[in-house]
PAZAPA-4460 file (N, C-alpha, C; in steps of 0.05 Angstrom, whole numbers, plus 32768, in hexadecimal, padded with zeros to 4 digits):
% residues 175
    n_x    n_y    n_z   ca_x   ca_y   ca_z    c_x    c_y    c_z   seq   type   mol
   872B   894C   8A26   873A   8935   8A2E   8746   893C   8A4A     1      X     A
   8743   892C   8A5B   8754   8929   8A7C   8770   892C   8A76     2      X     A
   8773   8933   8A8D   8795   892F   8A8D   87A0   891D   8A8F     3      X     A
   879C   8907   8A9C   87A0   88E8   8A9C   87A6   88DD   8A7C     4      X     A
   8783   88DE   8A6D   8782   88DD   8A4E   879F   88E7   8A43     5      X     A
   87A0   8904   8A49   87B2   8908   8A35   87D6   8905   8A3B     6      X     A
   87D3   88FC   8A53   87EF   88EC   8A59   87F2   88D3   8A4F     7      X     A
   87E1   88C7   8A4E   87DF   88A9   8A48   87DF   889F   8A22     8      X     A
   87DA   88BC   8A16   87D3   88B5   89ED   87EC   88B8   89E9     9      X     A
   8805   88C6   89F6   881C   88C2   89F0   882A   88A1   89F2    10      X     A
   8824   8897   8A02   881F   887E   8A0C   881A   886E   89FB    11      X     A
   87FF   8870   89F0   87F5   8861   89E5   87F5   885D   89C8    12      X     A
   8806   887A   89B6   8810   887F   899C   8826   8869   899A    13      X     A
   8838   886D   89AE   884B   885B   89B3   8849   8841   89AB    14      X     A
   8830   8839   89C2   8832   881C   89C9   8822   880F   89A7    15      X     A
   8818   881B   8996   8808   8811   897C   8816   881D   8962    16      X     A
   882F   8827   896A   8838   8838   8956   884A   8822   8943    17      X     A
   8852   8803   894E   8860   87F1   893F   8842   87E6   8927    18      X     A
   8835   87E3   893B   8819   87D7   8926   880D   87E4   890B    19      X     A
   880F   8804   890E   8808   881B   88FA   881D   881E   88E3    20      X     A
   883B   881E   88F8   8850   8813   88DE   8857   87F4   88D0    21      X     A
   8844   87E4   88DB   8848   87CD   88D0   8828   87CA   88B4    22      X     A
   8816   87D6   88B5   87FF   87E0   88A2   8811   87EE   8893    23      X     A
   881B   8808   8899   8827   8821   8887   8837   880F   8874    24      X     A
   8853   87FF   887B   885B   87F2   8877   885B   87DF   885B    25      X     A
   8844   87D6   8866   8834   87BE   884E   882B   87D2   8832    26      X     A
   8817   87E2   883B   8811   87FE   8829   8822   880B   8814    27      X     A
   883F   880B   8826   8855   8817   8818   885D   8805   8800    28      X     A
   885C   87ED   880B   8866   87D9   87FB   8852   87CF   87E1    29      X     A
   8840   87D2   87E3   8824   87D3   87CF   8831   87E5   87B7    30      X     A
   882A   87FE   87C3   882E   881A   87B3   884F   8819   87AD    31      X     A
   886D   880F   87B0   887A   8810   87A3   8879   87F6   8791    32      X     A
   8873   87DF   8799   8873   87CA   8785   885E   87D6   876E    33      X     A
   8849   87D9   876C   8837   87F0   875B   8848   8800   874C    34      X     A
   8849   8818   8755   885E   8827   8745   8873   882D   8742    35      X     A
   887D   881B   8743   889D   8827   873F   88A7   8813   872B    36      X     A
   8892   87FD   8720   889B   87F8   8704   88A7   87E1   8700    37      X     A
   88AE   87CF   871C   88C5   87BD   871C   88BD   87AD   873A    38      X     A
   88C2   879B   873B   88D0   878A   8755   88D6   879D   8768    39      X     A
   88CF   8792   8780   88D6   87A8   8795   88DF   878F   87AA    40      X     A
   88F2   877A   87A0   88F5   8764   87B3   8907   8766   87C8    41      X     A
   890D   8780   87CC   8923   8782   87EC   8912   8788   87F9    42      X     A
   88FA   8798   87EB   88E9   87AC   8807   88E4   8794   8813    43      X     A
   88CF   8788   8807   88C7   876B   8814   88D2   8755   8823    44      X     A
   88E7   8751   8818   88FD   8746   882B   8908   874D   8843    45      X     A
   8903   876A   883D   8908   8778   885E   88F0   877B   8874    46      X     A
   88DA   8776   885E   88BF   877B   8879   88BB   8769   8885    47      X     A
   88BE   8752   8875   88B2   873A   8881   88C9   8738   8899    48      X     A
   88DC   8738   88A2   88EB   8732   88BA   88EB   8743   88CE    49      X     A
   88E3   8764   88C0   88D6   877B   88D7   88C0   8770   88DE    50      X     A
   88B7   8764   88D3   8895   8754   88DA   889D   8748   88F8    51      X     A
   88AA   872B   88EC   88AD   871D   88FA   88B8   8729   891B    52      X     A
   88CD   8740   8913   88D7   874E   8930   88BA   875D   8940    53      X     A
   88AF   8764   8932   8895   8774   8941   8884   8761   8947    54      X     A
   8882   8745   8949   886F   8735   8947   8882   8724   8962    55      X     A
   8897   871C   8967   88A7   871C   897A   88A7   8727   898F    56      X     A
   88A9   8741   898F   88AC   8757   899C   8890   8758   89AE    57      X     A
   8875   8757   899B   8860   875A   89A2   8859   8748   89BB    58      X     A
   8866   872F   89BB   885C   871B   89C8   886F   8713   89DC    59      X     A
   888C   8723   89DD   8899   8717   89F1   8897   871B   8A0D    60      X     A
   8886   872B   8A16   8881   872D   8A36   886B   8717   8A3E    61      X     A
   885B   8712   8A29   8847   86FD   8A30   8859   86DD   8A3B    62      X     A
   8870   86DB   8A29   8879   86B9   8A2F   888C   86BD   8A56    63      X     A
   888B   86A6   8A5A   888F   86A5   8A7B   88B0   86A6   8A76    64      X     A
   88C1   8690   8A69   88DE   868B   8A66   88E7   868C   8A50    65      X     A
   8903   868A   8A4F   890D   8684   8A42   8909   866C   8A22    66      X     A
   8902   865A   8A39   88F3   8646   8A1D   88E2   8646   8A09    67      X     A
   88CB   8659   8A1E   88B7   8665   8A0D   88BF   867D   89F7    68      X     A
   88D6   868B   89FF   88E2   86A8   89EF   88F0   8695   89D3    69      X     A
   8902   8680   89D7   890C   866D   89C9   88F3   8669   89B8    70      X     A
   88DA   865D   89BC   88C0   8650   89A9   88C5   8663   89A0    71      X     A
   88B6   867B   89AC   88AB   868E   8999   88C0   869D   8980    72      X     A
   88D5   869B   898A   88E5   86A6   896D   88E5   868A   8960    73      X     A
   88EE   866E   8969   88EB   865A   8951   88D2   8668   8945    74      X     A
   88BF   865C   8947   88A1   8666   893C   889B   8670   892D    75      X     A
   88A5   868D   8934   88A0   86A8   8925   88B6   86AF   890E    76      X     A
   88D4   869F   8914   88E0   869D   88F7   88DB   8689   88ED    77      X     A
   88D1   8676   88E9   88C8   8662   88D7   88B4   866A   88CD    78      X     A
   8898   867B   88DC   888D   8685   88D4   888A   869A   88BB    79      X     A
   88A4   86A8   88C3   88A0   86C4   88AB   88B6   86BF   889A    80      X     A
   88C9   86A5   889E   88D8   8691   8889   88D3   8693   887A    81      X     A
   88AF   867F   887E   889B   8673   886B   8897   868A   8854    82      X     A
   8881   86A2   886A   887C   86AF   885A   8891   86C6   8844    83      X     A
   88AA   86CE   884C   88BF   86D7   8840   88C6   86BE   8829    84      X     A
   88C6   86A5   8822   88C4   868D   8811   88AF   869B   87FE    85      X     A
   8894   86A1   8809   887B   86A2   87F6   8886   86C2   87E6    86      X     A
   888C   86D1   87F7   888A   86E9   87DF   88A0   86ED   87D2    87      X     A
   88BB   86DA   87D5   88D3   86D8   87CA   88BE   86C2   87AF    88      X     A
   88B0   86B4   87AD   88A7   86A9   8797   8892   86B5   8788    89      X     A
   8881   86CE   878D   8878   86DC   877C   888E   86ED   8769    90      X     A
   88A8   86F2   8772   88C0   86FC   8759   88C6   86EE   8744    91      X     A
   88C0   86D5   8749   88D7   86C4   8741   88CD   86CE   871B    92      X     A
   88D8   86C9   870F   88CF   86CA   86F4   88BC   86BB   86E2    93      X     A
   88B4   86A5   86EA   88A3   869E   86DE   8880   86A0   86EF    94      X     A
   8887   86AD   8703   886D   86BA   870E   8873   86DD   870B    95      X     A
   8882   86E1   8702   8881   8708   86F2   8878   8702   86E0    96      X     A
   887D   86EF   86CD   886A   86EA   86B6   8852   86E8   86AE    97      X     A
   884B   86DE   86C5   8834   86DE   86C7   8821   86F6   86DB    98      X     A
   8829   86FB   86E9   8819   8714   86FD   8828   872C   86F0    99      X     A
   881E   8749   86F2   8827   8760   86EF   8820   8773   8706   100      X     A
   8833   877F   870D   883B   878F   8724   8825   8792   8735   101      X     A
   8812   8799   8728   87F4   87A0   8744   87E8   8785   874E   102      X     A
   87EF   8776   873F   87E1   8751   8747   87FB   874C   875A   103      X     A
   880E   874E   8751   882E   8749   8768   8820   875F   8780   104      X     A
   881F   8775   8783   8823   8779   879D   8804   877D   87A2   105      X     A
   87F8   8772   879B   87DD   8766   87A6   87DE   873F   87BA   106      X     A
   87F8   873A   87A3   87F2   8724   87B0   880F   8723   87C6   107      X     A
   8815   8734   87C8   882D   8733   87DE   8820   8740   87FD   108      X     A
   8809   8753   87F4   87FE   8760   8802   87E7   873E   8815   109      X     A
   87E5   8734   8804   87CC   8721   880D   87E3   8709   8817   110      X     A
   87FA   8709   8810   880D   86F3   8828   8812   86FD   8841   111      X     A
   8817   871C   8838   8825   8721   8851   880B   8728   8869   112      X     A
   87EF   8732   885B   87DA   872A   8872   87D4   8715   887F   113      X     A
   87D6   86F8   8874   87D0   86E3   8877   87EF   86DD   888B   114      X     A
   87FB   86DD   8884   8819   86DE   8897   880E   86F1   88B6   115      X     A
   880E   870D   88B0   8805   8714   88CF   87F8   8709   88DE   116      X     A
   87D3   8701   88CC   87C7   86FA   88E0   87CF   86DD   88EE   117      X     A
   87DA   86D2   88DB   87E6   86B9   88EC   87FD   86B6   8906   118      X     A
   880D   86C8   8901   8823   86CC   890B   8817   86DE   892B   119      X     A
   87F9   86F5   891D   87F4   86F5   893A   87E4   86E3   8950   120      X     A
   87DA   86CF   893D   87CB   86B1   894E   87E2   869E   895B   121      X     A
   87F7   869D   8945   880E   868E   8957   881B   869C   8968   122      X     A
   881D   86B4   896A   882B   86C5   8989   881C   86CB   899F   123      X     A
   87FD   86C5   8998   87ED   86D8   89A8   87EF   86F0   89B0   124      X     A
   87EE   8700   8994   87F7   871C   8992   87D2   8723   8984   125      X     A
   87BF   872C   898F   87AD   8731   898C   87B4   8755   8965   126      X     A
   87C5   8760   8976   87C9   8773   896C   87D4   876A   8946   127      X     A
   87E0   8757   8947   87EE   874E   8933   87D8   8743   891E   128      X     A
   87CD   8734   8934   87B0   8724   891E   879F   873E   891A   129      X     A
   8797   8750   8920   8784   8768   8916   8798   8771   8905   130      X     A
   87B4   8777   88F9   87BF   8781   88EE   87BD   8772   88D7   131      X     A
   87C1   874F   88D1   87BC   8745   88BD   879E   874E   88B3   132      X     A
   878E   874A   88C7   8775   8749   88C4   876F   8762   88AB   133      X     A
   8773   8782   88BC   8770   8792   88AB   8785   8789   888B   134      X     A
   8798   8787   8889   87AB   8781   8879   879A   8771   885D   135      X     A
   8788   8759   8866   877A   874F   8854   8763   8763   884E   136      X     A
   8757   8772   8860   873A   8778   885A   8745   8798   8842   137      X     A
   8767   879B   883C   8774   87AB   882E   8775   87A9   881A   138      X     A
   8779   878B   880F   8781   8781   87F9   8766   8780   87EA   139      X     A
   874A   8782   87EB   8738   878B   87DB   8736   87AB   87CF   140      X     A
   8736   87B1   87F0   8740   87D4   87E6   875D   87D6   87D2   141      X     A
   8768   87D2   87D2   8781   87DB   87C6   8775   87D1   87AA   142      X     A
   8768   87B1   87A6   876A   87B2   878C   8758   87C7   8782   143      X     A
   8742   87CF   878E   872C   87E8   878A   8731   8800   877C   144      X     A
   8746   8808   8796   8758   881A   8787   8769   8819   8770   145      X     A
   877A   8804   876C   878A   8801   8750   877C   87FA   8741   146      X     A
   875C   87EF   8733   874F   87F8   8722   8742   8811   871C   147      X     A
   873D   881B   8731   8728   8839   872E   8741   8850   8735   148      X     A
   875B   884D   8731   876F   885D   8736   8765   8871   871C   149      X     A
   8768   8863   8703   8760   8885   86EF   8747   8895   86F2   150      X     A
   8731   8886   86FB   871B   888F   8704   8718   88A3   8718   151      X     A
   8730   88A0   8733   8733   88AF   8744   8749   88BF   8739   152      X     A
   8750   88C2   8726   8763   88DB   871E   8755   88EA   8714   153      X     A
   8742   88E0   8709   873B   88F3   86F4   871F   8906   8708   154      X     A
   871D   88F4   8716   870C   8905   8731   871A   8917   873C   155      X     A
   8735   8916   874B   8745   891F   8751   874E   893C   8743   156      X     A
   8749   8939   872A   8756   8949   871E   8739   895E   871B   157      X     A
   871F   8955   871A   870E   8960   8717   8706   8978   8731   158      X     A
   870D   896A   874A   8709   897B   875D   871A   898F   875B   159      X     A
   8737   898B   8756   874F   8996   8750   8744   89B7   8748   160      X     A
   873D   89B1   872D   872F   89C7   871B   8713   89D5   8723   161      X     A
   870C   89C5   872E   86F2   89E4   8741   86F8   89EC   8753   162      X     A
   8711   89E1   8764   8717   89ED   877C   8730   8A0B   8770   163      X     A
   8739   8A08   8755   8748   8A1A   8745   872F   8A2B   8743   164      X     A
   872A   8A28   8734   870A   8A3E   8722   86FF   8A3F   8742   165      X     A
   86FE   8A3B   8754   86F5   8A4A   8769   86FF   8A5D   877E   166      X     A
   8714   8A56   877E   8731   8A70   877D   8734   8A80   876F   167      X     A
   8730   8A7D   8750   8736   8A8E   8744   871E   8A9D   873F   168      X     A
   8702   8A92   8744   86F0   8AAC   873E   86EA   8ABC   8760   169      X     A
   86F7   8AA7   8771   86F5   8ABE   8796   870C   8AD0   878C   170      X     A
   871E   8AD6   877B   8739   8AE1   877C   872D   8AFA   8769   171      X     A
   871E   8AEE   8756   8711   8B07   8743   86FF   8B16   8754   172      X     A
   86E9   8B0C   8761   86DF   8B1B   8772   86E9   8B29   8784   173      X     A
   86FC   8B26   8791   8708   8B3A   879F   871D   8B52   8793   174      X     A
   8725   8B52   877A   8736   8B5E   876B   871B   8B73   8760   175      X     A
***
């Protein structure tokens, strides 16, 4: 790598580092709604308006004035209003009744994609719409994984144990 290069990835960790925590983010929220047994309705309540600030944020050097800074937050809180409305109604109780925890944050996972990529078409935040984008192309994977989760334990656990028994017979051989 040049020296230029490598002045510039500090730079550029920076400049993509809201987008990686806004994926991580969603992820997080999957895997605690998943396991932890219960409703996880603050986390969600709190992303969706970090959303909305990074989705803001993303797009405010693009608008020319004031008026335009004005649209774009009307916009973008009505926008993540909406969607903060939609996953405040997957709690409600007579939709817990019916979904169970991996279908909830499957389907919170598939609002809040559908929310990004919109939110980055209405800012003209290119970065925002690839973040929904991936975000949906997640929600197959994720459910992938929470069916074949025992399948991958029990894989898990399988490598686990020859990588033991292969320690332990390099440990006999050298003894």
């Amino acid at each position: 790598m040049s020296e230029a290069e490598t002045s510039r990835t500090p730079g550029l960790l920076r400049a993509e580092l809201p987008y990686a925590l806004m994926l991580a983010g969603a992820f997080i929220g999957v895997a605690l709604n998943n396991f932890s047994g219960g409703p996880t309705l603050l986390y969600w309540q709190l992303l969706a308006p970090a959303y909305a600030l990074v989705c803001i944020l993303a797009s405010w050097e693009q608008r020319d004035d004031s008026r335009d800074h004005m649209r774009l937050i009307r916009t973008q809180a009505i926008h993540w209003l909406a969607c903060f409305i939609a996953m405040r109604l997957l709690f409600l109780p007579q939709i817990r009744g019916v979904l169970n925890d991996n279908a909830t944050g499957l389907a919170l996972l598939i609002v809040l994609a559908l929310s990004t990529f919109l939110a980055g078409l209405h800012a003209n935040a290119w970065r925002i719409a690839v973040v929904g984008a991936l975000l949906a192309l997640s929600a197959p994977a994720a459910a992938w994984v929470e069916q074949s989760a025992l399948l991958l334990s029990l894989e898990a656990l399988v490598i686990l144990a020859i990588g033991a028994l292969f320690f332990w017979i390099r440990a006999k051989m050298r003894a």
